[in-house]
C-alpha positions in Angstrom: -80.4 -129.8 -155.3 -83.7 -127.7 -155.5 -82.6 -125.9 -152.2 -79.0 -125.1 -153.5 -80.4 -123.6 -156.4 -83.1 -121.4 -154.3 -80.2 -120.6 -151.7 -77.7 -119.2 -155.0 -80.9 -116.9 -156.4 -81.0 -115.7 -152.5 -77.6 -114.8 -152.7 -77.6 -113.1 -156.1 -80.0 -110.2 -155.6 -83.9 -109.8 -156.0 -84.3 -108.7 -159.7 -83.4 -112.0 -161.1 -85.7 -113.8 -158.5 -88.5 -111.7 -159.9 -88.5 -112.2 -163.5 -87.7 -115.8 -162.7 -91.4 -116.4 -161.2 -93.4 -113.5 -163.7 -96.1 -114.9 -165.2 -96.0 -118.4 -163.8 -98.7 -117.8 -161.7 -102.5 -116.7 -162.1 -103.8 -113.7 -161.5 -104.1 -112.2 -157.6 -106.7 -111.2 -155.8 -106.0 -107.2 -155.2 -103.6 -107.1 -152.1 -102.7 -110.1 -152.1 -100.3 -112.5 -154.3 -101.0 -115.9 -156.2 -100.4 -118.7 -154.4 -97.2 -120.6 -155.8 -98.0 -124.0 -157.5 -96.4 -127.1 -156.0 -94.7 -129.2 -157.9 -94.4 -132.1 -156.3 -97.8 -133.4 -155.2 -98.9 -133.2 -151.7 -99.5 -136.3 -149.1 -103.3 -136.4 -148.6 -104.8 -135.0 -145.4 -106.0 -137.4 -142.7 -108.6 -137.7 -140.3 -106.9 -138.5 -136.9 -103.7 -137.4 -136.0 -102.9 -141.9 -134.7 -102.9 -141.6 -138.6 -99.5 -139.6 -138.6 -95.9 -140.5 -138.4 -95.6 -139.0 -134.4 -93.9 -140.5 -131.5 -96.1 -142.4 -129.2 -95.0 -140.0 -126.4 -96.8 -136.8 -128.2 -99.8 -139.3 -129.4 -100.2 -139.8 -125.9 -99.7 -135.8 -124.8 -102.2 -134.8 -127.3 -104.6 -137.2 -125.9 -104.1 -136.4 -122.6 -104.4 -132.5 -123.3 -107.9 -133.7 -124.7 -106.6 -132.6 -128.2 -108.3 -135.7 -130.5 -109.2 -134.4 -133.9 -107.3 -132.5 -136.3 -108.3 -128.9 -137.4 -108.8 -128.5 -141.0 -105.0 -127.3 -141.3 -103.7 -129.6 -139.1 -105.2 -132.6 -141.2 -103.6 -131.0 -144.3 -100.3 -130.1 -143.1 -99.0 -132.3 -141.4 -98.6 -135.3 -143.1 -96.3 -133.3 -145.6 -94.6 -130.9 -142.9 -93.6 -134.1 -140.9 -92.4 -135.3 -144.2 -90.0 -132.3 -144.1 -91.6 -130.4 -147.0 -92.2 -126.7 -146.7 -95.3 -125.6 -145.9 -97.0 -122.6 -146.8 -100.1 -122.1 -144.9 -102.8 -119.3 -144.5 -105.5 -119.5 -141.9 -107.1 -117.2 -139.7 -106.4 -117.1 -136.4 -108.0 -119.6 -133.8 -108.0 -121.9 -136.3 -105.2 -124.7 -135.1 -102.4 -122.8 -136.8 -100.0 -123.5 -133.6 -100.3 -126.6 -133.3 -99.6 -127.5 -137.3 -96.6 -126.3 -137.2 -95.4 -126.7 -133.7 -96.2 -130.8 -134.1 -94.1 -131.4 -136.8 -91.2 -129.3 -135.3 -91.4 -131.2 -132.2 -91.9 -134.3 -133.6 -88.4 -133.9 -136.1 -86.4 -132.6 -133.2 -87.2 -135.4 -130.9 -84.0 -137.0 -129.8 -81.6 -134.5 -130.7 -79.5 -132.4 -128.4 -78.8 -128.9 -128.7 -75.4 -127.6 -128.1 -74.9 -124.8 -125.6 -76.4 -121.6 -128.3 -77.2 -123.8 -130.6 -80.9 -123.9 -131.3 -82.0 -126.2 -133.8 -85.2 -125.2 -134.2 -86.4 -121.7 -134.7 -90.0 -120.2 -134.5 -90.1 -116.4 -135.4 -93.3 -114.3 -134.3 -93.8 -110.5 -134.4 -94.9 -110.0 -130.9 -94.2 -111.3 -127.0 -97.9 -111.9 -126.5 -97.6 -114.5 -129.6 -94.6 -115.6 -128.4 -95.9 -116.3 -124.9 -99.1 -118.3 -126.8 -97.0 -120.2 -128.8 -94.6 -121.4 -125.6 -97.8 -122.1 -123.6 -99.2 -124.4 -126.6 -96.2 -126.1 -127.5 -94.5 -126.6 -124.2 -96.9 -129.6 -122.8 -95.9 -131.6 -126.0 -92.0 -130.6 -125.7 -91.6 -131.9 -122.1 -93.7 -135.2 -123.3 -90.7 -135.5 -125.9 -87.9 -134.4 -124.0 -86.9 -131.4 -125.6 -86.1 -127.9 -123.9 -87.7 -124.5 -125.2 -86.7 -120.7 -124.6 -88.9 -117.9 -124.8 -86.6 -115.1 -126.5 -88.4 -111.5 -127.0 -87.9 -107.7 -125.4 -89.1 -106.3 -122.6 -87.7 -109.1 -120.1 -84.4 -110.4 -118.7 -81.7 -110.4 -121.3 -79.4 -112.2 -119.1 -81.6 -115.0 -118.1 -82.7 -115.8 -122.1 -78.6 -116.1 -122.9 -78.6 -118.1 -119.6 -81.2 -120.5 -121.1 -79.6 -120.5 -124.1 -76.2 -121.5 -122.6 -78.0 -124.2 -120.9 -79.1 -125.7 -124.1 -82.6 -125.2 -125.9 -83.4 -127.1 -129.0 -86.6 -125.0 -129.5 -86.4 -121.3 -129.7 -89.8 -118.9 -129.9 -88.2 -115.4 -130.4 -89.4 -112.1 -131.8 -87.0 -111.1 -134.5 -85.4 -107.9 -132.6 -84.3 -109.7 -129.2 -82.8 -112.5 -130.9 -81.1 -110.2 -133.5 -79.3 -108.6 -129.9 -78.7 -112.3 -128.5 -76.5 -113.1 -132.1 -75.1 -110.0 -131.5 -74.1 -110.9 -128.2 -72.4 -114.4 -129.3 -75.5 -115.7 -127.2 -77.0 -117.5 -129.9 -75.7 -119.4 -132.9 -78.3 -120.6 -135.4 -75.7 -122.4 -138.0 -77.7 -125.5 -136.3 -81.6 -124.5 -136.7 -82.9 -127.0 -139.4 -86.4 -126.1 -139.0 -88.0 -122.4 -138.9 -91.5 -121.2 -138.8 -92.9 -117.5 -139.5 -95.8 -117.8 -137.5 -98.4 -114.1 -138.6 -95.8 -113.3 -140.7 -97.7 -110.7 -142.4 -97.3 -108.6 -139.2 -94.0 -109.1 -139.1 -93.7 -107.0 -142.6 -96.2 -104.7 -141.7 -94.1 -104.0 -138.5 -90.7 -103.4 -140.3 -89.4 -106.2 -139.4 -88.7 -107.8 -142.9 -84.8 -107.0 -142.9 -84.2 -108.7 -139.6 -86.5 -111.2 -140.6 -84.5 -111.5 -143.6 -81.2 -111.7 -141.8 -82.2 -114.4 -139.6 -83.3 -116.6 -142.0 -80.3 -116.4 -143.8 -78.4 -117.7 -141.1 -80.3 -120.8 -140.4 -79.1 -124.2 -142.3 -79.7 -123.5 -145.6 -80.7 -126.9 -146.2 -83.6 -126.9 -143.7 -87.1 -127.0 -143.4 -89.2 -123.7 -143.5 -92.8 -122.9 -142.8 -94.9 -120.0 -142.8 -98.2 -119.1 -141.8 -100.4 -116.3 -141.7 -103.8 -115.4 -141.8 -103.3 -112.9 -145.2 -100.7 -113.1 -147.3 -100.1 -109.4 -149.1 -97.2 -108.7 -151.2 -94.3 -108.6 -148.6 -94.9 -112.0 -147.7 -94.6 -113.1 -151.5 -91.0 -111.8 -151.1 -90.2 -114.4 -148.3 -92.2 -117.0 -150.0 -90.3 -116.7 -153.3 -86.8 -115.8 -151.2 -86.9 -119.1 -149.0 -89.6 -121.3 -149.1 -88.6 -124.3 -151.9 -91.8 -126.7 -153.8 -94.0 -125.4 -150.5 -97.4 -127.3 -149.9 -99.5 -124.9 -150.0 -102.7 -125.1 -147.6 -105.6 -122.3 -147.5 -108.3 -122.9 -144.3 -110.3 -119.9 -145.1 -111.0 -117.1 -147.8 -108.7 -114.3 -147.6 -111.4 -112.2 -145.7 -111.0 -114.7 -143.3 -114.9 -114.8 -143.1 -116.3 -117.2 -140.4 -119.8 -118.6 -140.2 -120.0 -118.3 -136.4 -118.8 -114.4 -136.4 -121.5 -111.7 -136.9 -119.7 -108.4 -137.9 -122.2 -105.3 -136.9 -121.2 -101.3 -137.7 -123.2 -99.4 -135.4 -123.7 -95.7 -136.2 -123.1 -93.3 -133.4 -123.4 -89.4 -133.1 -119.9 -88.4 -131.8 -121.6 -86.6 -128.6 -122.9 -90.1 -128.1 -120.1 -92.4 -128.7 -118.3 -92.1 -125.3 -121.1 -93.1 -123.3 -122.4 -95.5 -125.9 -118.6 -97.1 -125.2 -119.2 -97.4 -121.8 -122.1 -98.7 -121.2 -121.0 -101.9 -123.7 -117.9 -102.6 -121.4 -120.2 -102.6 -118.2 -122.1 -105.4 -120.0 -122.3 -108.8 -118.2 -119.1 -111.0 -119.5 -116.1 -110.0 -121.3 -115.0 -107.3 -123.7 -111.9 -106.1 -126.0 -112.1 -102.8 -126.6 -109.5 -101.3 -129.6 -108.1 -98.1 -129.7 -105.9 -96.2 -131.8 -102.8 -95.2 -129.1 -102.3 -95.9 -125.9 -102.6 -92.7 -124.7 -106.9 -93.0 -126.0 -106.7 -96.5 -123.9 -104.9 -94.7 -120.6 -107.8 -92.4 -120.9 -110.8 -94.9 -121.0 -109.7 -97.2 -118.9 -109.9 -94.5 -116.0 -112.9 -93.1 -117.1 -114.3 -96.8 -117.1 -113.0 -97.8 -113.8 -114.6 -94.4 -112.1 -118.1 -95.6 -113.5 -117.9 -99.1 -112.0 -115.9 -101.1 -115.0 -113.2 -103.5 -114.2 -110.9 -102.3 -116.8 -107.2 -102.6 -117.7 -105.5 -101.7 -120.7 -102.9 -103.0 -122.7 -100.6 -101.6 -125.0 -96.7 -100.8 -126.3 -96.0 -98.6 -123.2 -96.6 -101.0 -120.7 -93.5 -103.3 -119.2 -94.1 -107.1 -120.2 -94.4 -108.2 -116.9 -97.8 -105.5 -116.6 -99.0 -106.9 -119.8 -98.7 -110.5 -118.4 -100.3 -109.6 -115.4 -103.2 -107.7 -117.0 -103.7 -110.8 -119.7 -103.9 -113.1 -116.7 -106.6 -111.2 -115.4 -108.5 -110.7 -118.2 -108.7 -114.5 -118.6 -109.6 -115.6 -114.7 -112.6 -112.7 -115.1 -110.8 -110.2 -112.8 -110.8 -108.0 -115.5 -114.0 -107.7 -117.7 -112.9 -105.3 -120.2 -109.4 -105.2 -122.0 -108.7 -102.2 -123.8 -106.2 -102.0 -126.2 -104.0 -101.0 -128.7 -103.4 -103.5 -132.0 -100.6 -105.0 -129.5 -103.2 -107.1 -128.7 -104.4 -108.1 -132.0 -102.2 -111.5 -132.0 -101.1 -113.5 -130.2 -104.5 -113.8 -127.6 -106.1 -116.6 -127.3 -109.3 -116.4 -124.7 -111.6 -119.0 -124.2 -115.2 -117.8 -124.6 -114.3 -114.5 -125.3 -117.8 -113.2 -127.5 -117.0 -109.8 -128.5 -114.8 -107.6 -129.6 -115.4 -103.5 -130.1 -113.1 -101.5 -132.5 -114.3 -98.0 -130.1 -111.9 -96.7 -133.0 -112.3 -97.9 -136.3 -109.5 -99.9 -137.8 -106.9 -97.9 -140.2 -107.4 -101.6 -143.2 -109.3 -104.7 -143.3 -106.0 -106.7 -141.9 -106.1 -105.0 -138.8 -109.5 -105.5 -138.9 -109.5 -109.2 -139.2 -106.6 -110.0 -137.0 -108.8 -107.7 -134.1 -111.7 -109.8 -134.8 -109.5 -113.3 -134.5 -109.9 -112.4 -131.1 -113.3 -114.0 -130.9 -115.1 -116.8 -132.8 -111.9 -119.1 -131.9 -112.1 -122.3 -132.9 -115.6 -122.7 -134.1 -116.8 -121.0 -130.9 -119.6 -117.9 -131.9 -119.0 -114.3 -131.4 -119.1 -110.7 -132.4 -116.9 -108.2 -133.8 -119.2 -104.6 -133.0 -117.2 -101.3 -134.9 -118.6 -97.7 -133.6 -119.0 -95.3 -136.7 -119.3 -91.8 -136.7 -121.1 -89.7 -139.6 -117.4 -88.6 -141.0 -116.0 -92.4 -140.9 -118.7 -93.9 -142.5 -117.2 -93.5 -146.3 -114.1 -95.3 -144.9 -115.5 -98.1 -143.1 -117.6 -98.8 -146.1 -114.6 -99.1 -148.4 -112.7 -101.2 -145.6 -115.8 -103.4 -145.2 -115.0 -104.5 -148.9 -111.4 -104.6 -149.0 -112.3 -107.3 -146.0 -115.4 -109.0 -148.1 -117.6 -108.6 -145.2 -121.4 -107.1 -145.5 -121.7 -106.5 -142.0 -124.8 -105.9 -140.5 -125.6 -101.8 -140.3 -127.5 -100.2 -137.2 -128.0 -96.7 -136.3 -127.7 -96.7 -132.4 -127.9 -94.6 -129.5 -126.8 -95.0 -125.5 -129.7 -96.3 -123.5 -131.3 -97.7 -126.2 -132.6 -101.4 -126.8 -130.5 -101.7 -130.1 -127.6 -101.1 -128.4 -128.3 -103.5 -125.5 -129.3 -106.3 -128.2 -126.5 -106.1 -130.3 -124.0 -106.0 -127.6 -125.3 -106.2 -124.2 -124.9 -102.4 -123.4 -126.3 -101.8 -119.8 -125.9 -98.5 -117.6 -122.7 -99.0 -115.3 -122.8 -99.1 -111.4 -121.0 -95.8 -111.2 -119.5 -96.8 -107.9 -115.4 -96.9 -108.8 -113.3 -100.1 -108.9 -109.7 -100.6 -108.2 -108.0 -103.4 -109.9 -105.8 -105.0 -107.5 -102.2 -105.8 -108.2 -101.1 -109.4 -107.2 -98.4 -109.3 -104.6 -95.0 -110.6 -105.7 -93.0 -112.0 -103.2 -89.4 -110.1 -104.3 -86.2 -111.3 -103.2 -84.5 -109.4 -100.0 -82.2 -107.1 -100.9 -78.4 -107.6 -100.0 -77.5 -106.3 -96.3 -81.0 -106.7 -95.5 -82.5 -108.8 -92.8 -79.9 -111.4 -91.2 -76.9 -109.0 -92.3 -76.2 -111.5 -95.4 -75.0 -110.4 -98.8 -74.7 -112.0 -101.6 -71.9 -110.0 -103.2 -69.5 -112.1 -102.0 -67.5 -109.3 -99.9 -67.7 -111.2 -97.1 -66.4 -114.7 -95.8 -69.7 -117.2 -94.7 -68.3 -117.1 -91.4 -68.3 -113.1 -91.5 -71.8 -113.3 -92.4 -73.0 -115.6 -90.0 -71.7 -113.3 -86.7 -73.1 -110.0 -88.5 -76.5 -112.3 -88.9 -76.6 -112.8 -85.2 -75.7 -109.7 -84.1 -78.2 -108.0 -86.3 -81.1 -111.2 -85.3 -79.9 -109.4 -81.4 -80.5 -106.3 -82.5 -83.9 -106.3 -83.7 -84.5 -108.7 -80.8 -83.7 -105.6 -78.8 -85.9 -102.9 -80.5 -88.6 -105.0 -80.4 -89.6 -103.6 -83.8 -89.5 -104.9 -87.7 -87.3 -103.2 -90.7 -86.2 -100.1 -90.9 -87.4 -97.7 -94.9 -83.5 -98.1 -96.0 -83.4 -102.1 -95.4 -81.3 -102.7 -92.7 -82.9 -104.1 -89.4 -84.8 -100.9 -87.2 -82.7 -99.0 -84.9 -79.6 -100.6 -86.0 -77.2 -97.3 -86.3 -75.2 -96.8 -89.9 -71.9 -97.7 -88.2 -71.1 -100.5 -90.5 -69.2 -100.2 -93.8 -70.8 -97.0 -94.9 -70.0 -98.0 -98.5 -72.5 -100.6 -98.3 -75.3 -98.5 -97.4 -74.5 -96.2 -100.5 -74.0 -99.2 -103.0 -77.8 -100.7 -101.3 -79.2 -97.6 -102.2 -79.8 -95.7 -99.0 -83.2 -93.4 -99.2 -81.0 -90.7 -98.2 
């Protein structure tokens, strides 16, 4: 009945909504909105997770992924999320959000079968780096329950997300524009999708993405569970709270300013004649670094200047294909790469093990972006730094930002070459000999009329193919030599279907 009613108020329009809710609440925080109060009591927290209502088979994945004790806002969660209540939950990042949402999804969906695009559940993030952390967490508990997962976001294959969804995925992780196209497309249905997480949904608003937001979740079963999470909750969030989100349990791990006991926050005061070199001696520290920067063009920039000094560096931002910002994440996390520098793309949706500092080389624009670059380290009640490099005409600003985040951060007036410097963050002078980062080789497929003379554009009969595969195997036989630049086998003259050396795309 409740969730009728909420759906009817969606439906009518916002200014109703609004009026509906004044004054029912207490007073916010500035930037941020009063919690709602739930109604219907929540289900105590519990201490193990043998304590839940689970299938064996994801008791028995959790254990074997060494996962034995619930975070703070697992424990809380849970038991009323696997109850199918919605949840409202805010908690910084690295502190087990994932997994208290993507449990109870998994554990609902168990046994059920998706139809061809037909998702029936749905977990929304704002970029494909969060999307890719949320598949890697979730997918070792799917396969222990049977269920199948797409990864949905931009920047890769189109065709081969529909594909998956033809094949039948009852767990979809999407960003909000790719899976606006796949609908578009007639690729995906979500009529079925009964539960639907906003995972950092903050950034989602802050990235524009509330109408599509909006438009998705109107389409899902209006009857279903929702959850959100985030690590603040501002004003554009209250919207979707109030819009779709029915008696939620609310849960709160940390203070707004997301303030950790095991992260030290440091503003170190550099001249701006200083503040490029003071930048590179922290990245040719021993162990990892993040680096922030403003645009990628800034990023593009340092990371040559760092990998002419001696630096393994790579950057990753907004211009680079997902595929290069795989690679480079991979990287970063085996130790190829010592020092990522990017732009806020990589403020979510990173998770690195023993990652111990992170530099904002340009100050953050507000304390959000500021605590989501931070989330980077400190993960998990690991230790680590967050180190900000101030100049005499950002100082004003920082300060103000500094208590917009309620964080006193330890101040130090630093210079290159100094022992502050070194202290604080491990600064050293680099090797100045330059580095190359190697790219991985991929093994491509061959292209078509390449090699043994097959195609697979089905021109040909198989028995067609097979003479032109021995006759070009005799050919090359006879030269005595390997491929030719335009993929055909060397010294093997263009006499054959000329159309075909156009449509492979000739070099000439």
């Amino acid at each position: 009945m409740n969730r009728v009613r909420t759906n009817d108020r969606r439906r009518s329009g916002g200014g109703p909504r609004r009026s509906q809710t004044s004054g029912r609440r207490p007073a916010a925080p500035q930037g941020e909105f009063a919690l709602p109060k739930t109604v219907t009591p929540a289900l105590p927290a519990v201490e193990s997770f043998d304590e839940l209502d689970m299938p064996a088979r994801l008791l028995t994945a959790l254990a074997g992924e060494g996962v034995t004790v619930p975070f703070p806002i697992q424990a809380a969660t849970l038991p009323n999320s696997l109850a199918g209540r919605d949840v409202l939950g805010r908690g910084r990042t690295g502190s087990g959000k994932t997994l208290a949402f993507g449990l109870a999804l998994l554990a609902r969906t168990a046994g059920r079968r998706a139809e061809p695009r037909r998702p029936l559940a749905l977990v929304l993030v704002p970029t494909r780096e969060l999307a890719q952390q949320v598949t890697d967490a979730l997918t070792p508990y799917a396969r222990a329950v049977g269920l199948r997962s797409a990864t949905v976001v931009g920047g890769m294959s189109i065709g081969r997300q529909a594909g998956a969804l033809r094949s039948g995925a009852e767990v979809v992780v999407a960003t909000p524009g790719r899976l606006k196209d796949l609908i578009d497309r007639g690729d995906c249905h979500l009529g079925d999708v009964t539960i639907t997480v906003l995972d950092e949904a903050d950034q989602m608003t802050d990235m524009g993405f509330m109408p599509q937001v909006t438009a998705l979740l109107d389409q899902v079963a209006p009857d279903g569970q929702r959850m959100l999470f985030s690590a603040t909750l501002d004003r554009n969030v209250d919207r979707l709270v109030r819009r779709y989100l029915t008696d939620p349990v609310v849960h709160s791990v940390d203070p707004s300013a997301g303030a950790v006991t095991t992260m030290e926050h440091h503003v170190l005061h550099v001249h701006d004649t200083d503040k490029h070199r003071a930048t590179t001696e922290i990245a040719a520290r021993d162990g990892r670094v993040i680096m922030f920067l403003d645009t990628k063009h800034a990023v593009d920039r340092l990371v040559k200047h760092l990998l002419n000094n001696g630096v393994r560096a790579a950057g990753l931002h907004g211009g680079k294909s997902q595929p290069q910002r795989t690679r480079t994440l991979a990287q970063f996390k085996d130790g190829h790469v010592t020092a990522l520098v990017a732009t806020n793309v990589a403020a979510r949706g990173i998770h690195v093990d023993n990652l111990d500092l992170v530099v904002n080389v340009d100050p953050p624009s507000d304390h959000k972006d500021y605590l989501h670059r931070g989330g980077r380290t400190a993960r998990a009640g690991e230790s680590g730094s967050v180190v900000t490099l101030v100049t005499p005409g950002q100082r004003r600003d920082m300060t103000r930002l500094m208590a917009s985040a309620g964080i006193t951060p330890q101040v130090t007036p630093v210079r290159s070459g100094e022992a502050e410097l070194s202290r604080i963050t491990g600064a050293q002078t680099p090797s100045g000999v330059p580095v190359v980062i190697a790219v991985p080789v991929v093994e491509r497929p061959r292209r078509a009329g390449s090699g043994g003379g097959s195609s697979s554009r089905g021109r040909r009969s198989r028995s067609a193919q097979g003479r032109t595969g021995q006759a070009s195997a005799t050919q090359q036989g006879r030269s005595g030599q390997g491929r030719g630049i335009q993929g055909r086998p060397a010294g093997e003259a263009p006499r054959r279907r000329p159309r075909r050396q156009s449509a492979g795309g000739s070099a000439a």
